[in-house]
C-alpha positions in Angstrom: -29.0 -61.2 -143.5 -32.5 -61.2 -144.7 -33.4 -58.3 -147.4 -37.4 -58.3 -148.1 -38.8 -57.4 -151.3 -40.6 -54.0 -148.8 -37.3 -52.9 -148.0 -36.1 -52.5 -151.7 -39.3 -50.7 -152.6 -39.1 -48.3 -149.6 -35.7 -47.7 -150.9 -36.1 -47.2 -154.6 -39.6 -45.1 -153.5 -36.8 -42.2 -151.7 -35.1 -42.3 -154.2 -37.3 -41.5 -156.8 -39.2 -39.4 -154.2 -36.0 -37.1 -153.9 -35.6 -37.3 -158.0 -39.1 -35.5 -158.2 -38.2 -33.1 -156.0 -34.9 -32.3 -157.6 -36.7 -32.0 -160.8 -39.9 -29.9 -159.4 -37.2 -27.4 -157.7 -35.6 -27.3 -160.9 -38.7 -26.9 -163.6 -39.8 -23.5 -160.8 -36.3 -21.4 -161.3 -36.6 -22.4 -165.3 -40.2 -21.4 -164.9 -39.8 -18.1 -162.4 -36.1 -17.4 -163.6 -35.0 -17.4 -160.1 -32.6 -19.6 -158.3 -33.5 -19.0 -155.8 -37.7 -18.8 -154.9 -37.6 -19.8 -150.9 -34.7 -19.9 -148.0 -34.9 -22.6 -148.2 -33.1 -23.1 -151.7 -29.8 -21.2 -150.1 -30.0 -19.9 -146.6 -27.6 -17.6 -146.8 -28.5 -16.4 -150.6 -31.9 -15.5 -149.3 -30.6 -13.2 -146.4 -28.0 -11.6 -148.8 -31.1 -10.9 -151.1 -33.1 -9.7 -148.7 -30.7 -7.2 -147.4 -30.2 -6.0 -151.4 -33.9 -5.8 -151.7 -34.3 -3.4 -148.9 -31.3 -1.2 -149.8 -33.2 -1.1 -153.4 -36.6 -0.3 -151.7 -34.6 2.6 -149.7 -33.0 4.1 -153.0 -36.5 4.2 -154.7 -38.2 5.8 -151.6 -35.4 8.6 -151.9 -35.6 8.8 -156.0 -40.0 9.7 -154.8 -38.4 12.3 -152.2 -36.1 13.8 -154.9 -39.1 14.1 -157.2 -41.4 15.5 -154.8 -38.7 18.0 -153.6 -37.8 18.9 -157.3 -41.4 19.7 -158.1 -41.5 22.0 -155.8 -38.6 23.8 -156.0 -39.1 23.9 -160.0 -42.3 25.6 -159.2 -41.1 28.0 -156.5 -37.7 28.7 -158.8 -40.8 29.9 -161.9 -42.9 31.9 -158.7 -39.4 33.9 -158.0 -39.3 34.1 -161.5 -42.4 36.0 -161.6 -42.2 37.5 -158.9 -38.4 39.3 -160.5 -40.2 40.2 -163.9 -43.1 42.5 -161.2 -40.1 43.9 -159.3 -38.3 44.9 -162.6 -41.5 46.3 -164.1 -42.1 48.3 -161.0 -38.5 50.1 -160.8 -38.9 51.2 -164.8 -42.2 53.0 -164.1 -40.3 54.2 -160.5 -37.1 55.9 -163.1 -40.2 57.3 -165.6 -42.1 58.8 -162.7 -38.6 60.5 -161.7 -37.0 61.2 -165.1 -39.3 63.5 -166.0 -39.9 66.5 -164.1 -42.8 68.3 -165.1 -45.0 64.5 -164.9 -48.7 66.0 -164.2 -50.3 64.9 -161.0 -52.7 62.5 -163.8 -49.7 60.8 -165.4 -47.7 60.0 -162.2 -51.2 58.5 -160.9 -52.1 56.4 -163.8 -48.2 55.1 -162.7 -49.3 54.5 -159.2 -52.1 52.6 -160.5 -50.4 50.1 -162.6 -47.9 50.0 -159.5 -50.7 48.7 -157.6 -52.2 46.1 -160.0 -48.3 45.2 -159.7 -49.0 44.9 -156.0 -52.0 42.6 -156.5 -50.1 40.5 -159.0 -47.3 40.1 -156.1 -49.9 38.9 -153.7 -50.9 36.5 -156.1 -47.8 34.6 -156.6 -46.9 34.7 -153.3 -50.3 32.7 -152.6 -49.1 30.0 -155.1 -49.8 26.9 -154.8 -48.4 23.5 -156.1 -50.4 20.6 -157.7 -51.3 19.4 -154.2 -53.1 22.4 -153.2 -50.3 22.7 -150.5 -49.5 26.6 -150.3 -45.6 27.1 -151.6 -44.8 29.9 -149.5 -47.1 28.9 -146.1 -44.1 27.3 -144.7 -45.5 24.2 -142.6 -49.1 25.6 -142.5 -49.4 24.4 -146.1 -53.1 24.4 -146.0 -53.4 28.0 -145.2 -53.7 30.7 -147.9 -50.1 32.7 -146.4 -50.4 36.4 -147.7 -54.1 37.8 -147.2 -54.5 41.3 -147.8 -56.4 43.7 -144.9 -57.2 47.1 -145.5 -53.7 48.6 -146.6 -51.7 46.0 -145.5 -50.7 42.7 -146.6 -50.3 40.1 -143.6 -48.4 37.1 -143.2 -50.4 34.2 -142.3 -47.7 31.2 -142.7 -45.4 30.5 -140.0 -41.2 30.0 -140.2 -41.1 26.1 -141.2 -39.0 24.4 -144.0 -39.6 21.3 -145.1 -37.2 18.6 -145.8 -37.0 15.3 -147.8 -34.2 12.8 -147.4 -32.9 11.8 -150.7 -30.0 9.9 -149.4 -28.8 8.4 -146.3 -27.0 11.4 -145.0 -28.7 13.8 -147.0 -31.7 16.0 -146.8 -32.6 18.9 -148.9 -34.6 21.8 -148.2 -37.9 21.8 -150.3 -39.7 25.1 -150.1 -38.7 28.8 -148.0 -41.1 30.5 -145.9 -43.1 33.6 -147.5 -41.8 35.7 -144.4 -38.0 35.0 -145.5 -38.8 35.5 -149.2 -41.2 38.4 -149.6 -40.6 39.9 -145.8 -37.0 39.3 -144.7 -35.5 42.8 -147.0 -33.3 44.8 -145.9 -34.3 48.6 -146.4 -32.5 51.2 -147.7 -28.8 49.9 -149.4 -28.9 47.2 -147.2 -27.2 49.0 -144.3 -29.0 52.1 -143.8 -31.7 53.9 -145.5 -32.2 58.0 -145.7 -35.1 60.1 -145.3 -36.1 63.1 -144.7 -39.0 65.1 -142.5 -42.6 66.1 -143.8 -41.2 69.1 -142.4 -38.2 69.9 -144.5 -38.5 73.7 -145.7 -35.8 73.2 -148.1 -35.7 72.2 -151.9 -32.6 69.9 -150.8 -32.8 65.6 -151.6 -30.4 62.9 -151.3 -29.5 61.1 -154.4 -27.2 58.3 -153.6 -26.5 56.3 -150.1 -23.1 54.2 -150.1 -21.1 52.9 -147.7 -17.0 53.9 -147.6 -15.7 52.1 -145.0 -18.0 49.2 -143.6 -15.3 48.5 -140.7 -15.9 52.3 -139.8 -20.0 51.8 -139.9 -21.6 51.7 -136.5 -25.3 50.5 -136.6 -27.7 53.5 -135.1 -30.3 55.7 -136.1 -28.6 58.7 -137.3 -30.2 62.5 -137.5 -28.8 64.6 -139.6 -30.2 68.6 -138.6 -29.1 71.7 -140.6 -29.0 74.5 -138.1 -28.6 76.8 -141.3 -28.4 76.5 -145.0 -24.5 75.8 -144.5 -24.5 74.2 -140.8 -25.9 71.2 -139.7 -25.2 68.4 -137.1 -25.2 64.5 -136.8 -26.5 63.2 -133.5 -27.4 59.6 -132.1 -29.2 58.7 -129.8 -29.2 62.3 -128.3 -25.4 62.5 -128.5 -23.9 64.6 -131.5 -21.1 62.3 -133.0 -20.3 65.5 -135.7 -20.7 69.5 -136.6 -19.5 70.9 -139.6 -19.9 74.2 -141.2 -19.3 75.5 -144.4 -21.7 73.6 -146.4 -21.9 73.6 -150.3 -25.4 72.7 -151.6 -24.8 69.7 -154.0 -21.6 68.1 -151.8 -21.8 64.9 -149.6 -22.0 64.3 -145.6 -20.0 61.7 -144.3 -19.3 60.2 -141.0 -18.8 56.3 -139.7 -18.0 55.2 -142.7 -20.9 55.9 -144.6 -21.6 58.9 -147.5 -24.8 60.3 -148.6 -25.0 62.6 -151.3 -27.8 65.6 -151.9 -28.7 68.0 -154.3 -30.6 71.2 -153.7 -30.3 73.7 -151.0 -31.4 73.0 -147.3 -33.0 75.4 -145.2 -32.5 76.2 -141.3 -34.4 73.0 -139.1 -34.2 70.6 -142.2 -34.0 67.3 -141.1 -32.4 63.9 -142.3 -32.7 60.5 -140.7 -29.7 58.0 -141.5 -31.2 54.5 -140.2 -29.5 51.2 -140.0 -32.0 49.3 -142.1 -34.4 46.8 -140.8 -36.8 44.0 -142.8 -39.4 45.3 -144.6 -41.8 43.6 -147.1 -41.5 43.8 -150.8 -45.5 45.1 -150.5 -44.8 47.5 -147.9 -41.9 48.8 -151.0 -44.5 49.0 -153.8 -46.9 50.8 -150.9 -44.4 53.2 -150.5 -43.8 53.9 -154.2 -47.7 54.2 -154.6 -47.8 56.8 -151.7 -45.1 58.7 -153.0 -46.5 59.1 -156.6 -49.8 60.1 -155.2 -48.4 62.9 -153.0 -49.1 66.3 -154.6 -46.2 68.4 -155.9 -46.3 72.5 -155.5 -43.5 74.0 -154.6 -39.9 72.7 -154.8 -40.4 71.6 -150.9 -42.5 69.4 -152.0 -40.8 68.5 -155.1 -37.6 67.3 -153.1 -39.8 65.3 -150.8 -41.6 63.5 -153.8 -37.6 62.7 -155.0 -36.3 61.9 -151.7 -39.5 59.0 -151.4 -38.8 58.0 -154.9 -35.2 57.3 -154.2 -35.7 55.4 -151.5 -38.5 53.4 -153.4 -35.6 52.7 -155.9 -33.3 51.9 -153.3 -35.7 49.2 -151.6 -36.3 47.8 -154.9 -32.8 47.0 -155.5 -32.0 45.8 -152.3 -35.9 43.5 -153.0 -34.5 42.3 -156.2 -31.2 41.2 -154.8 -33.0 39.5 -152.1 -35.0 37.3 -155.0 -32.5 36.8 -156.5 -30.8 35.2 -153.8 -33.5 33.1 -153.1 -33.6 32.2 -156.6 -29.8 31.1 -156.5 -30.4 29.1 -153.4 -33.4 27.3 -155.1 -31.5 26.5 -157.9 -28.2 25.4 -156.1 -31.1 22.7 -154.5 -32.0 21.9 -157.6 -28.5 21.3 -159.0 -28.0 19.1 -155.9 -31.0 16.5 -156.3 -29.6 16.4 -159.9 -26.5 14.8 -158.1 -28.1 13.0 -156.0 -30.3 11.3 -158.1 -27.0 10.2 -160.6 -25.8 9.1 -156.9 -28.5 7.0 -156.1 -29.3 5.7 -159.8 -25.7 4.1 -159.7 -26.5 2.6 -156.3 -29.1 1.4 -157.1 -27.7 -0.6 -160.3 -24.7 -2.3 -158.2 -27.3 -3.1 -155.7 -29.8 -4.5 -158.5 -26.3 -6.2 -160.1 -25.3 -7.8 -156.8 -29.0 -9.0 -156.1 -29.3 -10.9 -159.9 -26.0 -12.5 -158.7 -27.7 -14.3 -156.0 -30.9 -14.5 -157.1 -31.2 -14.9 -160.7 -30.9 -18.6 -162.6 -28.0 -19.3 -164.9 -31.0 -20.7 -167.8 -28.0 -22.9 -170.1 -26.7 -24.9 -166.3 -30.4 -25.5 -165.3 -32.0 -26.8 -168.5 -29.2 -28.8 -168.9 -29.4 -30.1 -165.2 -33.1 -30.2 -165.5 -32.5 -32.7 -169.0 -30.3 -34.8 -167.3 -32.8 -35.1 -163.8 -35.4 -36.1 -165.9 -33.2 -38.4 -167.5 -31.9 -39.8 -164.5 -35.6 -40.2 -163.0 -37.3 -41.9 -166.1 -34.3 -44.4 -166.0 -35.0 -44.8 -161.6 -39.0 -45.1 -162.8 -38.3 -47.6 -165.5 -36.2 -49.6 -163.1 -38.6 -49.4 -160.4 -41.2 -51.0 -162.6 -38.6 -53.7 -163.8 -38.1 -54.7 -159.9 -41.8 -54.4 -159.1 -42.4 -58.0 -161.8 -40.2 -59.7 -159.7 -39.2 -61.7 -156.7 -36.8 -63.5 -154.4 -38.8 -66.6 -155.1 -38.0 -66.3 -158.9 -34.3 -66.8 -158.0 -35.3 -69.8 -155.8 
């Protein structure tokens, strides 16, 4: 068989042709630290690391969420904050303008007036907003200003929307409440019912305390209470009378389904008491009441036990507003506890994920400088013995 002096150089030209390769594959990883840089350097490498990539991109989408969501909530959990030092500062001046009886009509308005600057501080924070200019408490209308104040009223302009960021796979968390649920959504009176009593009243009589006895025995109605003497009265709903009693001591308690409400002073024939299963009522439409009640003039015992009987209730709904904060505030914080979690979560995902992906990915440097030493070794030798063949022939051998 006939071997040409072209077929040996096409043959010894692959090989060292592959050799440079080897060697240029080899000098990249050292160079990018990588072992791999293309699928083509391992197939099946390159789809395990894309796979870990995108599982890494997901974790650090979640770990913006949590951030987002944590701002938020930070600065909604120092709004409610606020909002409980008002509240608090509201129901002291409530006890002083009812722990002193002979207040002058000046002194218990300079109270309603700082009651009201308390109002307008109330309006403020609820119109907070976060570093976005997104309103905290607009719900989903974010770019609305939610609480706008018309005439005597203060109206909600937000609507009912949460919003939510996933900071996991199968977890979202709730990043804001609605104003309506926050500064709205109260329950009036002790949270079951509420007392009051008619403009009407004769009598120098006032409740002082609203519980409930038996809550199994409470059935929700509007309740009147009517004294059809100074020691009679009667309890009717809804036009029926559910209880008569006679005998009445001025100081003593009225009870029925399940609920007690305790008085002081003396009633007079026609008084009338209301016993209402509460309903919602805002935490501006509390202070209102406070204000109105400390601005009502005082002179005669009449109108003594209706200032008391308002002020009661004012201290009643302030309780039941701080408990609702409160509430809020626990919620908020329970969120906040829970991207904490979260977040430890994810960070350790995300390190196996980053661990496993370096596996495939990553160069073993001592293997490939070694490997790379002995290539180039192995290719300077093929080079040198390339040129050795190239100076001679078949005719030197002839």
């Amino acid at each position: 068989m006939r071997v040409s002096s072209k077929s040996i150089q096409m043959q010894w030209l692959a090989v060292l042709a592959q050799q440079q390769s080897d060697v240029a594959r080899l000098q990249q990883q050292v160079s990018t630290g990588r072992r791999i840089n293309s699928a083509a350097d391992d197939p099946v490498g390159a789809a395990q690391m894309t796979l870990f990539q995108q599982g890494i991109d997901r974790i650090q989408t979640y770990s913006a969420n949590a951030d987002t969501a944590e701002r938020r909530l930070s600065l909604e959990e120092s709004s409610l904050n606020q909002v409980t030092d008002v509240l608090q500062r509201a129901r002291e001046l409530a006890v002083q303008a009812g722990g002193a009886s002979a207040l002058t009509d000046e002194a218990r308005q300079s109270i309603a007036n700082e009651i009201k600057e308390l109002r307008a501080s109330l309006v403020d924070i609820a119109n907070t907003q976060d570093g976005e200019g997104r309103y905290l408490f607009a719900g989903n209308a974010v770019q609305s200003r939610p609480f706008a104040i018309s005439g005597n009223a203060v109206n909600y302009a937000g609507d009912q929307g949460v919003r939510m960021q996933r900071i996991s796979d199968d977890r979202l968390i709730q990043e804001n409440d609605s104003g309506d649920d926050v500064f709205n959504a109260i329950r009036n009176g002790n949270g079951v019912f509420s007392v009051s009593n008619s403009a009407a009243n004769n009598g120098n009589m006032n409740f002082t305390a609203a519980t409930v006895t038996d809550p199994a025995a409470w059935v929700v109605g509007d309740y009147l209470i009517a004294f059809t003497s100074a020691t009679e009265y009667v309890v009717v709903e809804s036009g029926v009378t559910i209880a008569s009693r006679s005998g009445y001591v001025p100081g003593s308690s009225i009870e029925f389904n399940g609920i007690s409400i305790d008085f002081e002073g003396e009633p007079a024939a026609n008084d009338l008491f209301f016993a209402r299963a509460s309903r919602n009522q805002s935490v501006f439409t509390t202070l209102d009441n406070l204000v109105g009640t400390l601005e009502s003039s005082i002179n005669n015992p009449s109108d003594r036990a209706q200032f008391q009987t308002g002020l009661n209730n004012s201290l009643m709904d302030l309780e039941q507003s701080l408990t609702h904060i409160n509430d809020v505030r626990s919620d908020v914080g329970a969120r906040l506890k829970a991207i904490d979690s979260q977040r430890s979560v994810n960070d350790e995902v995300a390190y196996q994920l980053e661990t496993s992906l370096s596996k495939v990915r990553d160069l073993d440097y001592a293997s490939a400088i070694a490997d790379l030493q002995l290539r180039l070794l192995s290719l300077e030798t093929a080079q040198k013995s390339y040129a050795q063949t190239q100076r001679t022939s078949l005719f030197d051998f002839i």
